[in-house]
C-alpha positions as CSV (number, residue, x, y, z in Angstrom):
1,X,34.3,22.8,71.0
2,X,35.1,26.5,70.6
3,X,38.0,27.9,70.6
4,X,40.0,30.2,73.6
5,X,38.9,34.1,73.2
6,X,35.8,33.3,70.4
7,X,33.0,35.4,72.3
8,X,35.1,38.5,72.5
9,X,36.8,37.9,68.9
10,X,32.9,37.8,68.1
11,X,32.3,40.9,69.8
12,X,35.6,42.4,68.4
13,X,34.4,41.7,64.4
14,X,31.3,43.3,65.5
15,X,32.0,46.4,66.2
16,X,31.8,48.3,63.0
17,X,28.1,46.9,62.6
18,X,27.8,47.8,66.3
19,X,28.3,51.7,65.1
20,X,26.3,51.8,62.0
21,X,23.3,50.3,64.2
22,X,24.2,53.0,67.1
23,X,24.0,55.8,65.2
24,X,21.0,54.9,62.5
25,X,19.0,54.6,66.3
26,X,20.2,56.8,68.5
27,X,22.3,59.5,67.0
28,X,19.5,62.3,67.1
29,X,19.4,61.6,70.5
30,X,22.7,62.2,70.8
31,X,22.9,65.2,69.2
32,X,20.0,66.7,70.9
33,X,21.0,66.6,74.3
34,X,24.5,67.9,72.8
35,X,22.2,70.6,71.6
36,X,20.6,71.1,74.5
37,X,23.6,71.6,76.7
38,X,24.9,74.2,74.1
39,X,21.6,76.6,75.2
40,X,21.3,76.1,78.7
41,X,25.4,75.2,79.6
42,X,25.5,73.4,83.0
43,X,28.0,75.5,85.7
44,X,29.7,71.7,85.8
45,X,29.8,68.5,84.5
46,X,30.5,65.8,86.8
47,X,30.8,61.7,85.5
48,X,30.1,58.8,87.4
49,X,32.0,55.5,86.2
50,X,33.9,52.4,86.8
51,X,36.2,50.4,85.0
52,X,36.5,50.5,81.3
53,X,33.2,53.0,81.7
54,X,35.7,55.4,83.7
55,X,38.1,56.0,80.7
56,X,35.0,56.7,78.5
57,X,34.3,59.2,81.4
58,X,38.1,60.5,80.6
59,X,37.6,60.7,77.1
60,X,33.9,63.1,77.5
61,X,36.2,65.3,80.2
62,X,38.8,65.6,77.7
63,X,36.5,66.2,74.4
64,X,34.3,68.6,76.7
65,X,37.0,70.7,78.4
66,X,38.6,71.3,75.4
67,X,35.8,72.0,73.0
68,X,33.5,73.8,76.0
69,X,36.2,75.0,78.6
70,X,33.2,73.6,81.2
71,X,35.3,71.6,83.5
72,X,34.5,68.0,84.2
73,X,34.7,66.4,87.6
74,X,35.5,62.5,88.2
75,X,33.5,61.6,91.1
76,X,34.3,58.8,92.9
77,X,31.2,56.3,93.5
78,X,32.2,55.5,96.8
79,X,30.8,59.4,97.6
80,X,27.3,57.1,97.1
81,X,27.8,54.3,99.8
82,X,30.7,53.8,101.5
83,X,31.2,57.5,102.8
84,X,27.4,58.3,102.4
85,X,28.3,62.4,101.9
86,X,26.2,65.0,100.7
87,X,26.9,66.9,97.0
88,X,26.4,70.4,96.7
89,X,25.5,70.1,92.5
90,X,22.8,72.8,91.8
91,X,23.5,73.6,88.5
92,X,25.4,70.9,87.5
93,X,24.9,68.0,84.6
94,X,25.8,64.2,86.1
95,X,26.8,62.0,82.9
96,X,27.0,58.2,84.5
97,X,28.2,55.6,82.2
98,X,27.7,51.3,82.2
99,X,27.2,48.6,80.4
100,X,25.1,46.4,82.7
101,X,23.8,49.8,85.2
102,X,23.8,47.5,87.7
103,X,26.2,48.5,90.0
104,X,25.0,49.4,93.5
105,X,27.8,52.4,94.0
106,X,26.8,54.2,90.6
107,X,22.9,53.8,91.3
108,X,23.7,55.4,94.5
109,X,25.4,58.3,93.4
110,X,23.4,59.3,90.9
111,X,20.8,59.3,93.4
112,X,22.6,61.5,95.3
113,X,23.6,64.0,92.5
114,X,20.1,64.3,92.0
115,X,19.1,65.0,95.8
116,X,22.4,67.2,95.6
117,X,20.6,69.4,92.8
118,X,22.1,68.0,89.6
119,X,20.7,66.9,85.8
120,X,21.0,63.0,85.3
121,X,22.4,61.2,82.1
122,X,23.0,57.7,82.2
123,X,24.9,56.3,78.8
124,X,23.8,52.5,78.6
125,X,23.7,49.4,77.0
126,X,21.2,47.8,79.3
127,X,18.7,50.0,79.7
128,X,16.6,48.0,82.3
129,X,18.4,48.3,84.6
130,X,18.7,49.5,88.5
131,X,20.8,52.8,86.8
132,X,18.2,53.5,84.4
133,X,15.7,53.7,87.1
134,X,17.4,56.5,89.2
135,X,18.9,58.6,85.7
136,X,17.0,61.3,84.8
137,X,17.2,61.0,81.0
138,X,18.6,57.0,79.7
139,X,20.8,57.7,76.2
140,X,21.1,54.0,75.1
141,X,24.0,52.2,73.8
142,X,22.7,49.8,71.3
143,X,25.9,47.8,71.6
144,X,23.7,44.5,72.2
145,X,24.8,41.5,74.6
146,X,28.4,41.4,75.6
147,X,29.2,38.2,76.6
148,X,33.1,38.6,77.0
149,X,33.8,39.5,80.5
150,X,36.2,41.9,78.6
151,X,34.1,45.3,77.2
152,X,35.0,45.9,73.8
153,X,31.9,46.5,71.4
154,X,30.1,48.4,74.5
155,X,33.1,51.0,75.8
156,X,33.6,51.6,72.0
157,X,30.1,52.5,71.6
158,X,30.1,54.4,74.7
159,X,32.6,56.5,73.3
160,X,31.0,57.2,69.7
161,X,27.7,58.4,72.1
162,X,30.2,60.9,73.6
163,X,31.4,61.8,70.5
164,X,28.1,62.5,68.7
165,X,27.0,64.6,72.1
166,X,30.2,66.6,71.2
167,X,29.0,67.0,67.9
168,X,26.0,68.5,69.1
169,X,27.4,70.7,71.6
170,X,29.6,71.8,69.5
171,X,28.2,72.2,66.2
172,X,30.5,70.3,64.8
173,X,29.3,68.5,61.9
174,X,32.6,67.6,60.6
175,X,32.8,65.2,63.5
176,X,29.2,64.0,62.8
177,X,30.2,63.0,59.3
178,X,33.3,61.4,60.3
179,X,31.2,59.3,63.2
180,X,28.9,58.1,60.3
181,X,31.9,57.2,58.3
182,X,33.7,54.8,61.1
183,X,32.2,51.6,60.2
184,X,33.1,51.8,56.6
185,X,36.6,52.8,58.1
186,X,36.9,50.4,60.4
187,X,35.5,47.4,58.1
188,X,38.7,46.0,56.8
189,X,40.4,46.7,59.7
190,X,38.9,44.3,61.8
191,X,40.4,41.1,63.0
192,X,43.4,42.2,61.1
193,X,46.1,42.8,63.7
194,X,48.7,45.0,62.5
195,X,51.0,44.8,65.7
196,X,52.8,42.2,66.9
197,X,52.8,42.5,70.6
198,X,54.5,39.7,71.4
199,X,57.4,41.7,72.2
200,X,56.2,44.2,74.5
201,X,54.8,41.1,76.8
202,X,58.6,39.7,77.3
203,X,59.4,42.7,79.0
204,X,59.6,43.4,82.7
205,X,57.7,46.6,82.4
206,X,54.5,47.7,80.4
207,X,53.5,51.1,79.6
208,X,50.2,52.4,77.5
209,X,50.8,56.2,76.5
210,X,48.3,58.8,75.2
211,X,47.7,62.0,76.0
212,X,44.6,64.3,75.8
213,X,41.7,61.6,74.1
214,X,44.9,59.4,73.4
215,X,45.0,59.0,77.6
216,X,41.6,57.5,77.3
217,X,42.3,55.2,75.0
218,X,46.0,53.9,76.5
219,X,43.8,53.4,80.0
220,X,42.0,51.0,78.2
221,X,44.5,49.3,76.8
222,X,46.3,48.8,80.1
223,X,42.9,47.8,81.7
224,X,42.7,45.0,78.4
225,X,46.3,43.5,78.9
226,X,45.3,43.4,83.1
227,X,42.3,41.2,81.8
228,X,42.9,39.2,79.2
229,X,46.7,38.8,79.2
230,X,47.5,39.0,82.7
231,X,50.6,41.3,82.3
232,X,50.4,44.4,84.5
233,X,50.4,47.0,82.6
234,X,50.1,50.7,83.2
235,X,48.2,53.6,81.7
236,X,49.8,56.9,81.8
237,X,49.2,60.1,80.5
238,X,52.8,61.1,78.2
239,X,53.3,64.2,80.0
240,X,53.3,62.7,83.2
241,X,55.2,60.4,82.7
242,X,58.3,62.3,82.0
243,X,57.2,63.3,86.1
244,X,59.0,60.4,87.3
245,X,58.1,56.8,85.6
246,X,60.5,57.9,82.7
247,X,63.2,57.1,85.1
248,X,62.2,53.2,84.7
249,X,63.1,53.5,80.9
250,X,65.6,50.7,79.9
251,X,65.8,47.6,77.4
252,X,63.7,45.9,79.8
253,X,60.6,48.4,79.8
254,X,58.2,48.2,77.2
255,X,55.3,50.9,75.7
256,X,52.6,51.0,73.7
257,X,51.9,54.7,72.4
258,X,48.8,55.6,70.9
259,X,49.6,59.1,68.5
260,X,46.9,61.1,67.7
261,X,46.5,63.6,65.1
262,X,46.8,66.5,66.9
263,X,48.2,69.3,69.1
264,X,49.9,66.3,70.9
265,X,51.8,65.2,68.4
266,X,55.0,66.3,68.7
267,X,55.6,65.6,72.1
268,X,54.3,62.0,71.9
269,X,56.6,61.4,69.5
270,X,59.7,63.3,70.7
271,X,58.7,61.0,74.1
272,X,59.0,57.9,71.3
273,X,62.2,58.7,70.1
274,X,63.8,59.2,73.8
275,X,62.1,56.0,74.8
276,X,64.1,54.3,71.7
277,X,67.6,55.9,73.0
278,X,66.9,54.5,76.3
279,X,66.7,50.9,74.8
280,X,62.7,50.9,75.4
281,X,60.6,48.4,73.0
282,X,57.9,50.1,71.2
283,X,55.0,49.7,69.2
284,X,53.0,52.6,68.5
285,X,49.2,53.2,67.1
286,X,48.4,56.4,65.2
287,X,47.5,57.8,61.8
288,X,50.5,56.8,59.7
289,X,50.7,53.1,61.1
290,X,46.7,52.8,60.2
291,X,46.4,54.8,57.4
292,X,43.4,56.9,59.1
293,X,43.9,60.0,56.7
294,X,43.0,57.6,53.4
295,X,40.5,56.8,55.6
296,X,38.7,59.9,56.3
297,X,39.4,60.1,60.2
298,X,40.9,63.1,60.3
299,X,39.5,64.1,63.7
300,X,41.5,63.3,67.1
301,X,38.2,61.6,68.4
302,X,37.4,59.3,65.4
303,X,41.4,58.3,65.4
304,X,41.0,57.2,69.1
305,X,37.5,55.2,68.3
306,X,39.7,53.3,65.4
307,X,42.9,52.9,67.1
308,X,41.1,50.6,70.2
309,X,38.8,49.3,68.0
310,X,41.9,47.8,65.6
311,X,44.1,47.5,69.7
312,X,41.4,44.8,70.6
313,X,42.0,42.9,68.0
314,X,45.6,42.6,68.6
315,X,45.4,42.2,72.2
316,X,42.9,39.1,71.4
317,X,45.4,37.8,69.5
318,X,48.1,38.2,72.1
319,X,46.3,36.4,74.9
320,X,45.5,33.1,72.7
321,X,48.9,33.0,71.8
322,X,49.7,33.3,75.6
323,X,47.2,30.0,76.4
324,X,44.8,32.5,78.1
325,X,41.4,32.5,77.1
326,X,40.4,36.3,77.0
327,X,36.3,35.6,77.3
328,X,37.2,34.2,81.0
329,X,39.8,36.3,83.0
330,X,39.9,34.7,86.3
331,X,38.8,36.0,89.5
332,X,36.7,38.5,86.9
333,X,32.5,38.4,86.0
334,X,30.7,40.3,83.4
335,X,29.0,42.5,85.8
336,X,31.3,43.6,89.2
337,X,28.6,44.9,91.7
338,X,30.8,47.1,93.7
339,X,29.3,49.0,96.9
């Protein structure tokens, strides 16, 4: 009989192999339309996502505003069917991103981007699908089947693609280099858990903190302990939470930060260290708790890949030790076919 959690501690271990295959397929690909986007710069960029998708949606606004200054639109996919409006997008690129492509919102609004006068991307990992049919270009995945109702492999796939676009659009070969040097990284980190999150699941409150890429990631890890632990936690970005959630701060609130390498730094950690005056349990994720630097991952977007690539791991381990079984969440199927 197998064991609580084994698909997605499966899936989990996979991941680094999951990469290596990604990139030896598809990362020309990547890079190309990266490359193309550099010579002909769309007015906009507008994503189209749900879910675990939509913070891989945040992380491509974050990595393209910053490294483009070409602002990046969330829209919702409602816009599609529910409301049935029209989009004025001439000039615009639409970037949807799914796992399974099968959702009849997303189909719908891509469709509608188009009519509305946008480009078409669709990031997935099931490329025949009802997404696929409607996108104007397909980038695949390669993540293979998911069988977890929990993403993991796929959303951390979806991000590398993101990345390696970057790359291209950027130039930025030091980020290239780093993306073909994750699965070595990321190897012997696997199905290691370094936290213990046993003690932020006592608490009566649960935070996950980023900011910048970091808010990405900490979305997802909110999303993860919704699923597969069944504690409600909440993603926030660090600055806004100082905008009024800071006031919940006590010995009975808990966090998870994930620190990045980068300009955020010191205010994520000056946010740690008032969180610890204020009697708040912590456990933060960043490049001195995972050693990214010996590890080559110098860059704020490989650190993110590896910090919820190692996060899932721990996660896993917290909701077996709960009596959950992570590969089931209840009330929850693999593919959510939202209108």
């Amino acid at each position: 009989m197998n064991r609580p959690g084994h698909l997605m501690a499966a899936e989990v271990a996979e991941i680094p192999v999951v990469i290596d295959r990604q990139l030896r397929q598809n990362l020309d690909e990547y890079l190309a339309l990266g490359q193309r986007w550099a010579k002909a710069p769309p007015l906009f960029f507008a994503t189209c996502a749900r879910g675990t998708s939509d913070q891989a949606a945040l992380f491509f606004k974050y990595l393209t505003e910053i490294g483009t200054g070409i602002p990046v639109a969330s829209l919702g996919p409602s816009l599609g069917t529910v409301f049935d409006g029209n989009l004025r997008m001439k000039g615009a690129a639409l970037l949807a991103i799914s796992q399974s492509g099968a959702s009849p919102d997303l189909v719908a609004l891509t469709r509608k981007s188009a009519a509305g006068g946008a480009e078409t991307f669709a990031l997935l990992n099931t490329i025949d699908s009802p997404l696929a049919d409607v996108a104007g270009m397909v980038l695949p995945l390669s993540a293979g089947p998911e069988r977890a109702v929990a993403a993991t492999k796929s959303f951390v796939a979806s991000l590398v693609a993101v990345a390696a676009i970057h790359a291209g659009q950027t130039g930025d070969m030091v980020l290239k280099e780093e993306l073909l040097a994750l699965p070595q990284a990321l190897m012997s980190r696997m199905g290691r858990p370094r936290h213990d999150l046993h003690a932020l699941a006592g608490k009566r409150r649960l935070f996950c903190l980023g900011r910048g890429l970091g808010l990405a990631i900490a979305g997802e890890a909110a999303l993860k302990f919704k699923e597969t632990c069944l504690l409600a936690a909440e993603g926030a970005s660090t600055a806004e939470f100082r905008h009024g959630p800071l006031a919940l701060a006590d010995n009975d609130t808990a966090a998870l930060v994930f620190v990045l390498d980068d300009v955020t730094r010191a205010g994520t950690e000056a946010l740690v260290e008032t969180l610890r005056q204020r009697g708040t349990t912590i456990a933060t994720i960043g490049p001195d708790s995972a050693n990214w630097g010996r590890a080559g991952l110098g860059h704020p977007a490989t650190q993110a890949i590896a910090a919820i690539a190692t996060f899932y791991s721990e996660v896993h381990a917290l909701a077996v030790s709960l009596g959950l079984d992570p590969d089931i969440p209840p009330h929850l199927m693999k593919a959510t076919l939202t209108e």
